[in-house]
N, C-alpha and C positions, 0 to 999 in steps of 0.2 A: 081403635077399630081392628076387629081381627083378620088379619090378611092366608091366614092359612086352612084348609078345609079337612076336615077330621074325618080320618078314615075308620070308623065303628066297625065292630065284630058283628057278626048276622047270626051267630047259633043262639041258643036260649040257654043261658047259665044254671037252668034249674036241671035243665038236660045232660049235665057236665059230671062227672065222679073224677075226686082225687084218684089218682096213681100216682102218685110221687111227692117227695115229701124233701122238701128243699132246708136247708139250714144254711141263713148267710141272705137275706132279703134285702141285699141292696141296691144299689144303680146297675151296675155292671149284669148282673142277675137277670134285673129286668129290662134290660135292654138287649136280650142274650135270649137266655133260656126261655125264657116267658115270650118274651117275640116270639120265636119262631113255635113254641106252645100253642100260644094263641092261634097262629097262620091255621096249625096244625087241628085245631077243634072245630075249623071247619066243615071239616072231612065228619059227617056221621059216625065213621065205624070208629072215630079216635075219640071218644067223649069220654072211654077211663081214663082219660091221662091228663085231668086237671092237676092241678098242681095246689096243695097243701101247703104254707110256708111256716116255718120255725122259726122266731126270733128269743133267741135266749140270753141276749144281754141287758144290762140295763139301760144302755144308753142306747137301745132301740125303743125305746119308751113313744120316741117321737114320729119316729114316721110309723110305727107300727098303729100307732092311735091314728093316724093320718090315712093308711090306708086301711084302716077297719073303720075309720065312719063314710070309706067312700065301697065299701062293702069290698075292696080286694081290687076296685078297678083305679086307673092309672091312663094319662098320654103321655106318650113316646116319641118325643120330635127327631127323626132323621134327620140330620144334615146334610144337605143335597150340595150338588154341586154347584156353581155359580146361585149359590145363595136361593136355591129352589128347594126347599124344604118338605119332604112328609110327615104327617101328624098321625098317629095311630092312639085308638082305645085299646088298651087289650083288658081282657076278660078271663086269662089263664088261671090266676093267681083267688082259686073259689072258697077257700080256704083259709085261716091264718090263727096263731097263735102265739102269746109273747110269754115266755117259758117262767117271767117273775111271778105271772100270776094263772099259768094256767100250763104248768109242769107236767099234772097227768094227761093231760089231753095229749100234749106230744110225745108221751109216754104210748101212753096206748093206739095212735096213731100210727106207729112204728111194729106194733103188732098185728094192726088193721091186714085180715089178709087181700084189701083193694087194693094198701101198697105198696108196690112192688117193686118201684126203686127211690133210693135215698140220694137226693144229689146237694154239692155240697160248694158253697163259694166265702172259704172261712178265711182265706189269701194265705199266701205261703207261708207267713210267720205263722199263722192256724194249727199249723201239724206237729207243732213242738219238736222237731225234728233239729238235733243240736249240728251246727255249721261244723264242730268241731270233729263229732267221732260219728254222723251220720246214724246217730241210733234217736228211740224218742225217748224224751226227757221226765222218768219217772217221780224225781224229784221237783216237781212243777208243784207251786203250791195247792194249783185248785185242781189240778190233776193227782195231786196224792188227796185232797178231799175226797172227791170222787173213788177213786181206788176205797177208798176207807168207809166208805156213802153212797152205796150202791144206789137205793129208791129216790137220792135227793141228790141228783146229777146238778155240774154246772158247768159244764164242757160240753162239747159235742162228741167227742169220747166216752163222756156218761151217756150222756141221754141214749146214743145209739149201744151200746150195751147193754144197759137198763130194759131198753123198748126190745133190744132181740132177745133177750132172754125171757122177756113175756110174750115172746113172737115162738121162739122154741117150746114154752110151756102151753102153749094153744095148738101149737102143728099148722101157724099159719104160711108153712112152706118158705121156700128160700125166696132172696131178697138181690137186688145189686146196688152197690153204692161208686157214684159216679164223683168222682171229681171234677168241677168245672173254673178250678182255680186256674191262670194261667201259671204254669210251670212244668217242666218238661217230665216226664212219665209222671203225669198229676196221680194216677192212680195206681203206681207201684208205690208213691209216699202215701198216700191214702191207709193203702193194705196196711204198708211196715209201722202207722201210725198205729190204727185202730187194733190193728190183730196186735198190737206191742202193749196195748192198752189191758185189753182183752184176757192176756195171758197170764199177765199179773195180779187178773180180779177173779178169773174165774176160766178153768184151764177147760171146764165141759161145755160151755158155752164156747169158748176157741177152737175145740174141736167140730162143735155142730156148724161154726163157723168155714174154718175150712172147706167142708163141705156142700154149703148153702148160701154163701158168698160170694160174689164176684166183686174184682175191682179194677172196672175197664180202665184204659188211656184216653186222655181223650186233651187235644189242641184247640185253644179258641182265641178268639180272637176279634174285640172291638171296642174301640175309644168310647171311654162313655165318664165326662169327668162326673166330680163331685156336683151336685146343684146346690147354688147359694141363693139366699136369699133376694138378690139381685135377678137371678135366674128363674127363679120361680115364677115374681115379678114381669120380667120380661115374656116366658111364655105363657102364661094366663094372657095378657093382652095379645100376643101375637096369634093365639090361639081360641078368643074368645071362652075359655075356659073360669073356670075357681078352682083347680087343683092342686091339694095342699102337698101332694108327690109328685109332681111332674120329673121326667126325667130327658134328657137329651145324648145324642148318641152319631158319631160319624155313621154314612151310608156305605160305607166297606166293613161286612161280618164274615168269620168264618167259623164253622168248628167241624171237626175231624174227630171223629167217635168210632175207638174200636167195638167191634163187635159182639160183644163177651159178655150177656146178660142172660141171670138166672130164671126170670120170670118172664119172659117179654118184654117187648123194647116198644116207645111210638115208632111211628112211619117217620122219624124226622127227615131220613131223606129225600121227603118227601115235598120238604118247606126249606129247602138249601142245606141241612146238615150233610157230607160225606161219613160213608161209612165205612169201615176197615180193619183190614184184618192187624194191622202194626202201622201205630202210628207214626213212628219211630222218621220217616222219610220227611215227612211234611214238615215236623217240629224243628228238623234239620235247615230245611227251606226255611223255613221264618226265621229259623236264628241267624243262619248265613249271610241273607237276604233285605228281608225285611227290618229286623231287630239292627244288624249293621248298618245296612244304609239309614237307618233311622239317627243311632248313635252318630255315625262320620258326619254327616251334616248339621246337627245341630250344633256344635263347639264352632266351626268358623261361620254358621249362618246366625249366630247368636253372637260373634264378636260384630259382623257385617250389621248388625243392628236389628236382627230378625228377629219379631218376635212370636211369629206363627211359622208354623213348616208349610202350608201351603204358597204362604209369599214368597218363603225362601225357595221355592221348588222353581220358583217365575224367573228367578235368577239366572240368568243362562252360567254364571261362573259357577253357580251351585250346583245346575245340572251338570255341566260338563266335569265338574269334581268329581261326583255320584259315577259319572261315566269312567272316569279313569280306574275308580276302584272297582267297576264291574270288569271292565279290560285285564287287570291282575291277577283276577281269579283263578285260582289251579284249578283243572279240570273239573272244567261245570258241567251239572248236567244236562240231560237231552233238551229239556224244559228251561234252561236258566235263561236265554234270553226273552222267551216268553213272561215268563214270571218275573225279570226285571222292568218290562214293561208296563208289568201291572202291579210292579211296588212301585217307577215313578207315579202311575197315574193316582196309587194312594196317595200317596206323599204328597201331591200337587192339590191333595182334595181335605186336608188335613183343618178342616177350618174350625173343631171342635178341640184342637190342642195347643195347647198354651206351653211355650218357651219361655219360664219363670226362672229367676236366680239375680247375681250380684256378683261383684267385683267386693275384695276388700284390698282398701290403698292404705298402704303407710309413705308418709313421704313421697308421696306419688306415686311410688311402685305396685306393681300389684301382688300382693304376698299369696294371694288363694281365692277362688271363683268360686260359683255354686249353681249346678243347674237342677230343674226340677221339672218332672210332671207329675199333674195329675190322671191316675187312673183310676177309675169308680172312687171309691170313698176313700182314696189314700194316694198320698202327698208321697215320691219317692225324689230323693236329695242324690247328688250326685258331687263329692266336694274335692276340690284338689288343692294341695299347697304348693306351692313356688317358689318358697323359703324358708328353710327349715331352721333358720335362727331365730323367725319368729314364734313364741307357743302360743298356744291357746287359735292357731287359727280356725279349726277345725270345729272349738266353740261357737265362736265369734256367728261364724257362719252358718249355723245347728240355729242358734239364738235367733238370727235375722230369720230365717224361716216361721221358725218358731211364732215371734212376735207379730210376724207377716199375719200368718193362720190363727191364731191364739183366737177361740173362742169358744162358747161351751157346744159341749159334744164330740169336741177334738181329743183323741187319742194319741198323745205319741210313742211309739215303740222305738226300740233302741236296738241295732243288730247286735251290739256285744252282749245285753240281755238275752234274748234270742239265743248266740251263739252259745249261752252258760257261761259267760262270766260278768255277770253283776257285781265284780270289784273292776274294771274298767271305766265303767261310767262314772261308777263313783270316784276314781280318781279324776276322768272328766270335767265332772260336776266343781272339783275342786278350785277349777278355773274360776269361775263365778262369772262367766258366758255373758249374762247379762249386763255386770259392772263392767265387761271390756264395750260395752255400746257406749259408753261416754269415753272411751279412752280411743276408740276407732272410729272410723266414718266410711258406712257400709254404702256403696254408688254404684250404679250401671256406668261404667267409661262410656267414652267415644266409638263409637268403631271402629274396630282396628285397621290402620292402614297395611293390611295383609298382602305378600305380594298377589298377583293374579293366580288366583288357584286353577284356573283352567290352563296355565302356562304346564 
């Protein structure tokens, strides 16, 4: 029986025109952008700014069929506080295209002079941007395709060069492409991506570039994991629904959008976006703040046996931990004890994140740990060794992940790939990660008898 009541959109979708044109149609996306979209198309004067979505890989195959036979629509369950839940339709998302079979359309889309900004949630390994020398990585195989394969993109690199340059050859005016990855000056890697792209294929399209281009900053911010089949499950019932995309999402969002758009921007500050001249302050704040007290407590709230941070928050030794390292702070700002109290009250409301990982024991010891969360559609590993006479732990522990998640439409990326050097892995790989599961025994311990951390 469904115990939650659906909050539906009231405008008329036929009333609705893309402006924007997304690439990267996942949870996080739409529990993001598309929210506060949607809030925003209620407003009459904002109905060009439906949103067109891009799905260009192939293993979007499945939700993109998912949400084109539900014609682009979608619920949204907030996760509330003390388990009080909101349910929203949205309606943003008018649009959609899955690029294996329908390449020109997002092609010409990109030309469209309705739209007029391109936003993008391809996650930070997205931008080919090498860890090592900070440049983007022309040697990429399906990016030197591209380069070589202008009309028959398979990057987002292509497509949006491809589509400006039939945008330049029409005159349909300049363009802004917004980054809505999380990572810090999302949209100075954005520029050094695409204009790196850009310069290599075609240096008069880079020029018209320059000048018909923007590529704002922008900070965001909200827990939205992967949905499983379990999940989906659960909300259809708890929802009275049949939705074959449902998505779920913490009730604390934020995003912080500089101001720096070619064509016109929505009203989002209208539907809780902040907007700004340098983002630069705020992304400071979440890293300091937020991002920290999130990391410090999860290693002893997850030896202590926690396996949500909102339980862990109920801890008074957790809280008073949290408290000792706000006490330490070097000159905080005006705002820091404001804003510490509304990173505990996140923290304390965290009921949509999962504190996943393992111990590995040899002989009782523990040689190496493993934590993880998930964020939108990707699984991030966090692994430490403890002894360095043992090898292969760092396998071992990739492995148990690994086999955790192992199912189809799982992707896994490797940062030494990423970084440019694909002979790391492969010496890696040499381990045979798998064959140490029969030789280790991967377990959550006890919890640790840790002195009193509030001491």
């Amino acid at each position: 029986m469904a115990t939650n009541v659906i909050n539906k959109y009231s405008y008329d979708r036929n009333s609705v025109k893309a402006g924007i044109l997304h690439f990267g149609v996942g949870n996080f996306h739409r529990a993001h952008l598309e929210y506060m979209t949607s809030h925003l198309l209620e407003d009459p004067t904002q109905r060009s700014w439906g949103i067109c979505g891009a799905m260009i890989l192939p293993s979007d195959e499945r939700l993109y069929k998912a949400l084109k036979e539900q014609n682009g629509e979608y619920t949204l369950t907030v996760c509330g506080r003390d388990g009080k839940n909101e349910v929203y339709r949205l309606g943003a998302l008018v649009e959609l295209y899955w690029g294996i079979e329908q390449k020109e359309a997002i092609l010409d889309k990109i030309a469209d002079p309705d739209i007029r900004i391109i936003t993008l949630t391809i996650t930070e390994g997205g931008y080919n941007i090498s860890r090592q020398t900070g440049e983007f990585m022309l040697d990429n195989a399906q990016v030197a395709h591209d380069l070589a394969n202008p009309a028959n993109p398979l990057t987002a690199f292509g497509y949006v060069a491809e589509g400006l340059r039939r945008r330049k050859a029409s005159g349909a005016g300049p363009i802004t492409i917004l980054s809505c990855d999380n990572l810090q000056h999302n949209g100075n890697t954005a520029r050094r991506a695409f204009m790196s792209f850009v310069e290599a294929q075609d240096q008069e399209l880079a020029a018209w570039m320059e000048k018909n281009v923007t590529f704002p900053n922008s900070m965001v911010d909200r827990i939205t994991p992967a949905t499983r089949p379990e999940d989906i499950e659960r909300l259809n019932k708890e929802n009275g629904t049949n939705d074959k995309a449902p998505v779920y999402c913490e009730d604390f969002i934020q995003w912080v959008v500089e101001d720096n758009f070619a064509a016109g921007r929505p009203a989002w500050e209208t539907v809780g976006a902040q907007m700004t001249d340098d983002v630069t302050a705020f992304e400071n704040m979440k890293l300091s703040l937020l991002n920290a007290s999130h990391t410090l407590l999860s290693y002893p709230s997850f030896l202590y046996g926690y396996r949500k941070v909102d339980a862990a928050m109920h801890d008074e030794r957790i809280a008073k931990f949290l408290d000792r390292y706000a006490a330490g702070v070097d000159k905080p700002s005006a705002s820091f004890h404001e804003d510490l109290a509304k990173t505990r009250e996140v923290l304390g409301n965290y009921t949509t994140y999962d504190m996943l990982g393992g111990m590995l024991l040899v002989e009782g010891e523990i040689v190496g740990f493993s934590l993880g969360e998930i964020v939108g559609d990707t699984l991030f590993t966090h692994i430490e060794k403890a002894d360095r006479d043992y090898q292969g732990c760092y396998q071992m522990l990739v492995a148990q992940f690994a086999q955790q998640f192992a199912q189809d439409g799982v992707h896994f990326i490797n940062r030494e790939d990423d970084a440019g050097d694909p002979g790391l892995r492969k010496s890696k790989l040499s381990y045979h990660p798998v064959a140490l599961l029969e030789k280790y025994t991967v377990t959550v311990d006890e919890p640790c008898k840790f002195c009193d951390l509030a001491d």
